[in-house]
BAFI-3210 file (N, C-alpha, C; in Angstrom, 3 decimals, decimal comma, padded with zeros to 6 digits):
// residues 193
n [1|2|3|4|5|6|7|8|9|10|11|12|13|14|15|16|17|18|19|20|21|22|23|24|25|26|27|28|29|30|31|32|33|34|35|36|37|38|39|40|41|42|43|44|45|46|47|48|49|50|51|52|53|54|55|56|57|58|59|60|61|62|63|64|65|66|67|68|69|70|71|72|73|74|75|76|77|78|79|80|81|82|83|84|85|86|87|88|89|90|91|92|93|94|95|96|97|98|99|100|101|102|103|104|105|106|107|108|109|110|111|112|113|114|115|116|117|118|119|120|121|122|123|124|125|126|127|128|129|130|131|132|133|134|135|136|137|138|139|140|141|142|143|144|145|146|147|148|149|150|151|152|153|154|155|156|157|158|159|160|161|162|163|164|165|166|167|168|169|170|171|172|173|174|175|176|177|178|179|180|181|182|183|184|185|186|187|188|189|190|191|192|193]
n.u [-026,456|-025,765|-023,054|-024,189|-023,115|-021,210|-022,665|-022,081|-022,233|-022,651|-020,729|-018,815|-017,455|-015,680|-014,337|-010,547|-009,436|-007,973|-004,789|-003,183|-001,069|-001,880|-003,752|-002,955|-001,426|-003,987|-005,114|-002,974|-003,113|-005,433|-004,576|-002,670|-004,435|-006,280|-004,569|-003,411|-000,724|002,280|004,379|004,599|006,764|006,987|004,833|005,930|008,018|006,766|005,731|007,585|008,729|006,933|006,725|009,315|009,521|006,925|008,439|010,132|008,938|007,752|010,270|011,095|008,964|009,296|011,335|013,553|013,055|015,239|015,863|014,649|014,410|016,094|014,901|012,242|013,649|014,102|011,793|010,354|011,322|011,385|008,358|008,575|009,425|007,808|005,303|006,358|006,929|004,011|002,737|002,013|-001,077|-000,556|001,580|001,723|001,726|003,269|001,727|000,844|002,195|002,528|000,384|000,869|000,558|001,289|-000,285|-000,221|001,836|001,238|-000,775|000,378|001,297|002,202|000,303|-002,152|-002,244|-003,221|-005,328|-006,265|-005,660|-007,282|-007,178|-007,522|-009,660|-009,603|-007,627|-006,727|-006,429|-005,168|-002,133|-001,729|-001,602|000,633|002,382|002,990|003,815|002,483|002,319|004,236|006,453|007,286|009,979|010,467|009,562|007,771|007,658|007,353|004,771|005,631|006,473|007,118|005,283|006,319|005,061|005,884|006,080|003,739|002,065|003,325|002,893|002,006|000,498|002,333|003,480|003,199|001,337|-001,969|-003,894|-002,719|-004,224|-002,142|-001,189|-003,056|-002,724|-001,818|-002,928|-002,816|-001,630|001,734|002,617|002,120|002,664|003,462|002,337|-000,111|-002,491|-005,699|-006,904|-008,206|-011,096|-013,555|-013,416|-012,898|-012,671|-015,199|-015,460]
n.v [-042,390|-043,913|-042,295|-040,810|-041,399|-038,688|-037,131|-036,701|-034,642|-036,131|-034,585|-033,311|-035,136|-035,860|-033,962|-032,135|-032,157|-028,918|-027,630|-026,646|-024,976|-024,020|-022,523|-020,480|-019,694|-018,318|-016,407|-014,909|-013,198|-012,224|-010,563|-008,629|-008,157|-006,452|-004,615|-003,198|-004,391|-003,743|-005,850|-009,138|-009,499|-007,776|-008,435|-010,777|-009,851|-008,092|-010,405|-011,727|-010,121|-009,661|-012,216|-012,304|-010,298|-011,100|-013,576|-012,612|-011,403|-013,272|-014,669|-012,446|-012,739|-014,955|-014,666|-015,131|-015,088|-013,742|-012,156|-009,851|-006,537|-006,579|-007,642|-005,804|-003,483|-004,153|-004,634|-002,465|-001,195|-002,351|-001,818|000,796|001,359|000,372|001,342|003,850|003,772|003,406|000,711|-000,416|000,188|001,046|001,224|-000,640|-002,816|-006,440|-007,832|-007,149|-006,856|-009,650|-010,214|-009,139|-008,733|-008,707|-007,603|-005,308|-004,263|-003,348|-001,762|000,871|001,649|004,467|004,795|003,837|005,633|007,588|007,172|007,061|009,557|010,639|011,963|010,660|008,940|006,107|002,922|002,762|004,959|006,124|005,244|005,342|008,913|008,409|007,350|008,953|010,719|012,880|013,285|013,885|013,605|015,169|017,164|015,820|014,554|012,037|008,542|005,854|003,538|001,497|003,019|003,095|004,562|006,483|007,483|010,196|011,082|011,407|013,272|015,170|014,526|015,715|017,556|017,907|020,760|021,649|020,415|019,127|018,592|020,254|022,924|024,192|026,184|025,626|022,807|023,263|025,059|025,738|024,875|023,476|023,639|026,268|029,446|032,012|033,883|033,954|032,043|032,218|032,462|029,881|028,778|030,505|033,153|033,435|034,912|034,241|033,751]
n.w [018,600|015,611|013,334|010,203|006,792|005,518|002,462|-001,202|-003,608|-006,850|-009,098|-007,539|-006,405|-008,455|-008,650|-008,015|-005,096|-003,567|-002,828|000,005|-000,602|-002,918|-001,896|-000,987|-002,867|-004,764|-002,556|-002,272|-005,261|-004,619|-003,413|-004,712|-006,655|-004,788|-003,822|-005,759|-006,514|-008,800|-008,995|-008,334|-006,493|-004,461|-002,837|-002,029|-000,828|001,273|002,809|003,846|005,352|007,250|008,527|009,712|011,564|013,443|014,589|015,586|017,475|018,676|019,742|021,223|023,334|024,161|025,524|029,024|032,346|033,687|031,473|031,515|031,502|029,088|026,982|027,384|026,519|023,837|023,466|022,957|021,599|019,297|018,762|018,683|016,213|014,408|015,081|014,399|011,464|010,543|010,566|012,485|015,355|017,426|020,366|022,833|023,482|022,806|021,550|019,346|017,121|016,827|015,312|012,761|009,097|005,717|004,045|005,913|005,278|002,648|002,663|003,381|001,358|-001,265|-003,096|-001,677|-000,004|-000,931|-001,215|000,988|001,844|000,554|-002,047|-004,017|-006,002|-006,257|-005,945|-008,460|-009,993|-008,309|-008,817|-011,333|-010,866|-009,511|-010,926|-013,416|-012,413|-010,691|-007,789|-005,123|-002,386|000,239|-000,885|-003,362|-005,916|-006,944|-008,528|-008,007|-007,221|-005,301|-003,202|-000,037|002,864|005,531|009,461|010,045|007,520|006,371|005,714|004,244|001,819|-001,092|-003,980|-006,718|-008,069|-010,862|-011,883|-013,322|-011,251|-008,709|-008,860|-010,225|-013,282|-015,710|-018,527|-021,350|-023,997|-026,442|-030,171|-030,809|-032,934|-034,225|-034,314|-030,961|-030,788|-033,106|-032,184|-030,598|-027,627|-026,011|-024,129|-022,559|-022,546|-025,260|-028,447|-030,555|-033,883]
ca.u [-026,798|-024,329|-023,398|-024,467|-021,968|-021,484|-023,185|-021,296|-022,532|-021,604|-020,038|-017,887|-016,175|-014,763|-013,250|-009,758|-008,623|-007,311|-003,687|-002,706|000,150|-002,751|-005,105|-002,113|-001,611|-005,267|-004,758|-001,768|-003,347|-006,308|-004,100|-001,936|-005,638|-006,698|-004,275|-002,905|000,297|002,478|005,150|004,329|007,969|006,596|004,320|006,122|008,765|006,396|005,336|008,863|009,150|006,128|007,029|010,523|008,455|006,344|009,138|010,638|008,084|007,351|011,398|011,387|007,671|009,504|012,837|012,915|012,907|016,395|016,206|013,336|015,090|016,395|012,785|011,601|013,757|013,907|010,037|009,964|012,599|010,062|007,150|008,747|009,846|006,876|004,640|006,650|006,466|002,833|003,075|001,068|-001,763|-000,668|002,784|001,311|002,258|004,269|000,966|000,338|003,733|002,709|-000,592|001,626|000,810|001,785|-001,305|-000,263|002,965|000,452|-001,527|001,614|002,198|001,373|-001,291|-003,562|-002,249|-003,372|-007,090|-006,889|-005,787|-008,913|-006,546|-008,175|-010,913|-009,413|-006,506|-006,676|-006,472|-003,754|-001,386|-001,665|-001,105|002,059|003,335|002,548|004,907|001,665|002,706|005,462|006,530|008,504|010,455|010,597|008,857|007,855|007,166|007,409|004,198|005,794|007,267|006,475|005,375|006,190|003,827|006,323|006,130|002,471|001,603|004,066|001,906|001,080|000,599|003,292|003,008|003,193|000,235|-003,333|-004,310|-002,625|-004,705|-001,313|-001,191|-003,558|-002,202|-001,475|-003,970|-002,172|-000,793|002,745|003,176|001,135|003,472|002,417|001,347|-000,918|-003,309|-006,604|-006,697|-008,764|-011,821|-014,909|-013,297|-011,924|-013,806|-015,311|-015,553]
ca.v [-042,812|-043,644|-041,029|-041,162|-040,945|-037,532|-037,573|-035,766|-034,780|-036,920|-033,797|-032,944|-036,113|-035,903|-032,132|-032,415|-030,689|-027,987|-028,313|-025,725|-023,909|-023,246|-021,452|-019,396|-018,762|-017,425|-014,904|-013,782|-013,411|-011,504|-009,153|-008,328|-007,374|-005,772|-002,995|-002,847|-004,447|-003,947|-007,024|-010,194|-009,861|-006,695|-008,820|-011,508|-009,376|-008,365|-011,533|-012,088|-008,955|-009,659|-013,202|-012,147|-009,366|-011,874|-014,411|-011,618|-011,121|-014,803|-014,753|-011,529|-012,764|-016,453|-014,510|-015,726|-014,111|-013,402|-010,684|-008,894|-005,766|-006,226|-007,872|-004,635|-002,276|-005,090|-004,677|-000,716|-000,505|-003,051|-001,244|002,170|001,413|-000,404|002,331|005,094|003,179|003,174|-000,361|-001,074|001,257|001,355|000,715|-001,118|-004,881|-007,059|-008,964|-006,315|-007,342|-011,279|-010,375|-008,080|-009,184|-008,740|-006,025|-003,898|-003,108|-002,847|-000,162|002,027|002,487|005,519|004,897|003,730|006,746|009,158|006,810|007,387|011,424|011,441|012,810|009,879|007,923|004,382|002,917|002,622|005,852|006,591|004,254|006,022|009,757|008,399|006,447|009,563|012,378|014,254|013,448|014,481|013,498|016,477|018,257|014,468|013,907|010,251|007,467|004,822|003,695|000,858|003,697|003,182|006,274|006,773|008,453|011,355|011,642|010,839|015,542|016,426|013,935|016,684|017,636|018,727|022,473|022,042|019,474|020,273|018,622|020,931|024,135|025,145|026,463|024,042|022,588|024,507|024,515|026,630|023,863|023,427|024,076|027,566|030,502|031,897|035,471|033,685|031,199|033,214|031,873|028,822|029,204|031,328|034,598|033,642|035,947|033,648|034,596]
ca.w [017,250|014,852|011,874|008,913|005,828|004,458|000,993|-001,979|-004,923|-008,297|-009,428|-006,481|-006,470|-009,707|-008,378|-007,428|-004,005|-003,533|-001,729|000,941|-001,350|-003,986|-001,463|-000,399|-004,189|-004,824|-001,415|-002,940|-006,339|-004,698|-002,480|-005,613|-007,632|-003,972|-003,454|-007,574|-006,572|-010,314|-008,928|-007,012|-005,460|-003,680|-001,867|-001,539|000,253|002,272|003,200|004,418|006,733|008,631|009,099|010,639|012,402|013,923|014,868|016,587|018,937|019,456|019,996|022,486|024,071|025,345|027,122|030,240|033,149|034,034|030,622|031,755|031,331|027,903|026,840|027,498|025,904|022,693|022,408|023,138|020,506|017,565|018,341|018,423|014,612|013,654|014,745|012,931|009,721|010,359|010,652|013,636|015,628|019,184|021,053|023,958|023,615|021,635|020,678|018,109|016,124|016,025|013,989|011,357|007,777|004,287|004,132|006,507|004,237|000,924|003,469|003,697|-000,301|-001,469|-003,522|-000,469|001,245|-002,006|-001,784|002,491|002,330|-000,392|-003,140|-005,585|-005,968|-005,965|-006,330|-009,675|-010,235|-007,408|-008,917|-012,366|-010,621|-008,765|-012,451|-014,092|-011,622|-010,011|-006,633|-004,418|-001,088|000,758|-002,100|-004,355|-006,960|-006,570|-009,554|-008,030|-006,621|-004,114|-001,997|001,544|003,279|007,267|009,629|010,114|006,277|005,784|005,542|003,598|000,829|-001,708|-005,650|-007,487|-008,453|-012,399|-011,894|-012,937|-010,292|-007,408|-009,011|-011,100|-014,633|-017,028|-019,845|-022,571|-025,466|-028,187|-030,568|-030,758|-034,994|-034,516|-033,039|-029,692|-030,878|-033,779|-031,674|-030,163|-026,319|-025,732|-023,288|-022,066|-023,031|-026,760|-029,282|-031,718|-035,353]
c.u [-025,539|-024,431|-023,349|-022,986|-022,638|-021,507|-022,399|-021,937|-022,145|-020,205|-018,698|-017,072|-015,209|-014,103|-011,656|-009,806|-007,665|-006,197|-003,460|-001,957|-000,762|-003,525|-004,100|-001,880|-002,762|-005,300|-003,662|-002,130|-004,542|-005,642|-003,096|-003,087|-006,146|-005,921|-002,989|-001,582|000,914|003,318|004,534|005,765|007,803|006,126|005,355|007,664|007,891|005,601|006,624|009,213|007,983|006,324|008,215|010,073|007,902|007,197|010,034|010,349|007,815|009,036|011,749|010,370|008,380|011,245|012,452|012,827|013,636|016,718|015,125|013,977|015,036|015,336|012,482|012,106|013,943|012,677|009,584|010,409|011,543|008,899|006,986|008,647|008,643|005,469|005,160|006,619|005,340|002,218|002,070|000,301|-001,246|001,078|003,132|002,263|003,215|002,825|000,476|001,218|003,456|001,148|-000,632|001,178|001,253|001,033|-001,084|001,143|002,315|-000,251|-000,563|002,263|002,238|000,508|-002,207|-003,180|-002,990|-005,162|-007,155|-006,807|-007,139|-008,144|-006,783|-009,130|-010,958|-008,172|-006,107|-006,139|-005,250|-002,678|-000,898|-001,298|000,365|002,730|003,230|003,584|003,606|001,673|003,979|005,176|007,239|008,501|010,290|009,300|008,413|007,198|006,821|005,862|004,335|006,677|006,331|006,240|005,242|005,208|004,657|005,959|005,002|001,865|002,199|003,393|001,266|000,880|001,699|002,793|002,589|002,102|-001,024|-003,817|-004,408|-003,380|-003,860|-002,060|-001,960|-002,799|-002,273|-002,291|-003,584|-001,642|000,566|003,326|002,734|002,416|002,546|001,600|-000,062|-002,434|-004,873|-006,307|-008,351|-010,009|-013,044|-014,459|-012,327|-013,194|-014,185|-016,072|-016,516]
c.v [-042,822|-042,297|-041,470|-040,585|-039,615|-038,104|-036,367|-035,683|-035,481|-035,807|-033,373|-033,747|-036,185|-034,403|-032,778|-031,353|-029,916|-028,095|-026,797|-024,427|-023,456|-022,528|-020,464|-018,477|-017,368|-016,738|-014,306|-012,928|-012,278|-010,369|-008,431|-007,648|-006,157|-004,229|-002,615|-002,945|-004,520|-005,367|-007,822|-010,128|-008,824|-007,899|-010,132|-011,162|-008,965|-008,935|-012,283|-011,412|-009,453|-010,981|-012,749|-011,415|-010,248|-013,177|-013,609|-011,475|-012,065|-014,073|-014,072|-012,106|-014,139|-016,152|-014,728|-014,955|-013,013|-012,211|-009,678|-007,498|-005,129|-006,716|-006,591|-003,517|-002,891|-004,473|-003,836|-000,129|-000,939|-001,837|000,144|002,548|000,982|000,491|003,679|004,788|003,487|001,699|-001,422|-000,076|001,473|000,514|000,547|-002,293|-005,309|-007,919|-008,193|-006,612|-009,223|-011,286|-009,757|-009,313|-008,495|-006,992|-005,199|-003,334|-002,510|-001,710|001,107|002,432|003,436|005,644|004,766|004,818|008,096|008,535|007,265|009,049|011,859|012,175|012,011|009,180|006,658|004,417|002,774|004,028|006,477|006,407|005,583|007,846|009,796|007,903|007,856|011,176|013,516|014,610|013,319|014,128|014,632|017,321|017,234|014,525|012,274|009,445|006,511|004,462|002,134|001,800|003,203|004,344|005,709|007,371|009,930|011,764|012,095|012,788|015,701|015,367|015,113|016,364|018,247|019,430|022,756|021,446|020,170|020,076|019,448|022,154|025,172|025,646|025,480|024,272|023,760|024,048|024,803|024,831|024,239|023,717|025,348|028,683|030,997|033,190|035,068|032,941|032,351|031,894|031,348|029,267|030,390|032,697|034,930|034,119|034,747|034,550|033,723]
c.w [016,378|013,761|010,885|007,614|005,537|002,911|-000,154|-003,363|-006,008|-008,719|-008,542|-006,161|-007,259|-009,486|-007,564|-006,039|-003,974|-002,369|-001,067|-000,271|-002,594|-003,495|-001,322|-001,776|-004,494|-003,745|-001,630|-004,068|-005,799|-003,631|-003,780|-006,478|-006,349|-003,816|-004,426|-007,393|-008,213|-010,066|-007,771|-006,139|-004,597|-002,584|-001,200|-000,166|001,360|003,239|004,637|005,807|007,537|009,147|009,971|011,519|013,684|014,452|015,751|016,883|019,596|019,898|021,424|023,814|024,689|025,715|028,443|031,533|033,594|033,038|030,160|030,896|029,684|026,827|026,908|026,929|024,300|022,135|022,340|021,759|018,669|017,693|018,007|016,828|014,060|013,804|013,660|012,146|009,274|009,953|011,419|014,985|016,550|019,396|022,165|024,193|022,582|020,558|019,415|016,874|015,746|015,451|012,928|010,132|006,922|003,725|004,806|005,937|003,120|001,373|003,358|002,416|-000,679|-002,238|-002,653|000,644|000,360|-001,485|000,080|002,912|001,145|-001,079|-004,512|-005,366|-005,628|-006,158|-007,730|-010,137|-009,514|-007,840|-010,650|-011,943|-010,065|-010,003|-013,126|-013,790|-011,228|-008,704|-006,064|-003,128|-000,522|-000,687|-003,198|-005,034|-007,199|-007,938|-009,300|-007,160|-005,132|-002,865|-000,748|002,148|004,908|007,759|009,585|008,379|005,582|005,576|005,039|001,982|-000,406|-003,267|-006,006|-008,056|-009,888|-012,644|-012,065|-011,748|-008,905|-007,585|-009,357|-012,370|-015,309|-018,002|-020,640|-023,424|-026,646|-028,424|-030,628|-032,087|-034,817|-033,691|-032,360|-029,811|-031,828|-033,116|-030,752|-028,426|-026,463|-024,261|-022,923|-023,025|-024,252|-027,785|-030,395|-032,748|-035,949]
res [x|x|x|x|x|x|x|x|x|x|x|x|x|x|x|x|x|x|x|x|x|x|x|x|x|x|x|x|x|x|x|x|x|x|x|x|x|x|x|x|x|x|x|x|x|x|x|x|x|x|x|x|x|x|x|x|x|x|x|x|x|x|x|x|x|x|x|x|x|x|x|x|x|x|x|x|x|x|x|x|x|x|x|x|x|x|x|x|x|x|x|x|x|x|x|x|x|x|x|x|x|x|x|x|x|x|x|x|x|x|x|x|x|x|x|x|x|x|x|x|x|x|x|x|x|x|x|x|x|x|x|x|x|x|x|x|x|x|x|x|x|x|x|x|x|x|x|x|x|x|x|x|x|x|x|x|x|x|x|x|x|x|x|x|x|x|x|x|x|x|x|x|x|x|x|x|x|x|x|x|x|x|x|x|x|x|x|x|x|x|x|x|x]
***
């Protein structure tokens, strides 16, 4: 039987299409709202690394026969690094390195490591404890919230000590105009008058 024309709505004709480099936009646009990138050049760097990533495994995956050898300690050597980053789950194959994206660097920030050790609620909230100085990597104090965190690094993830959060000292309530002998102490066991 022959086919019949596809039928289009009135409305849908008069829509322009959408060109390739604008869908790529809007998936940039929703991975930048997805895991609270603050710069698009974040992502778009790492857009860059997993492409070279991934061109490096096509690259190592069509040596030919004759560099078996060095093929093999090439792709021992990517996946060694690309697992310690926390990069990629397993350091079996090379085929794990040519389906690297952009997301699996935004996975490794430390805000989606504060929302995966369950030290915040969302990232919303992660993003604002790391801008803010409540978390610490090792001995560092960290601000920035495009750090990358390794797996070797991924435990030493804590609160900084002065933080309410870690179960230091709370804030101070005395005001700051009042001297410190004058103020009655704030809380359950202040005598009210």
């Amino acid at each position: 039987p022959p086919l019949k024309p596809r039928r289009v709505s009135p409305a849908a004709a008069y829509l322009p299409r959408r060109r390739p480099e604008e869908s790529r936009g809007l998936a940039e646009v929703k991975a930048l709202r997805r895991y609270r990138l603050g710069r698009r050049e974040d992502y778009v760097q790492y857009k860059a690394l997993a492409r070279a990533v991934r061109a490096l495994a096509r690259r190592l995956r069509d040596l030919g026969p004759a560099s078996a050898a060095f093929r093999a300690r090439c792709a021992a050597a990517l996946l060694e690094k690309l697992y310690g980053l926390g990069l990629v789950s397993c350091r079996r194959s090379l085929a794990v390195c040519e389906n690297l994206s952009a997301a699996a660097f935004c996975r490794r920030r430390l805000p989606c490591l504060l929302v995966k050790l369950r030290m915040a609620q969302n990232l919303r909230h992660a993003v604002t404890f790391v801008e803010q100085g409540h978390v610490r990597v090792g001995p560092e104090v960290v601000t920035d919230p495009a750090l990358l965190v390794p797996r070797a690094v991924e435990d030493f993830v804590t609160w900084v000590d002065a933080s309410h959060r870690s179960g230091g000292p709370p804030p101070s309530t005395q005001s700051e105009s009042a001297p410190k002998g004058l103020c009655p102490p704030a809380g359950e066991d202040a005598i009210r008058v």
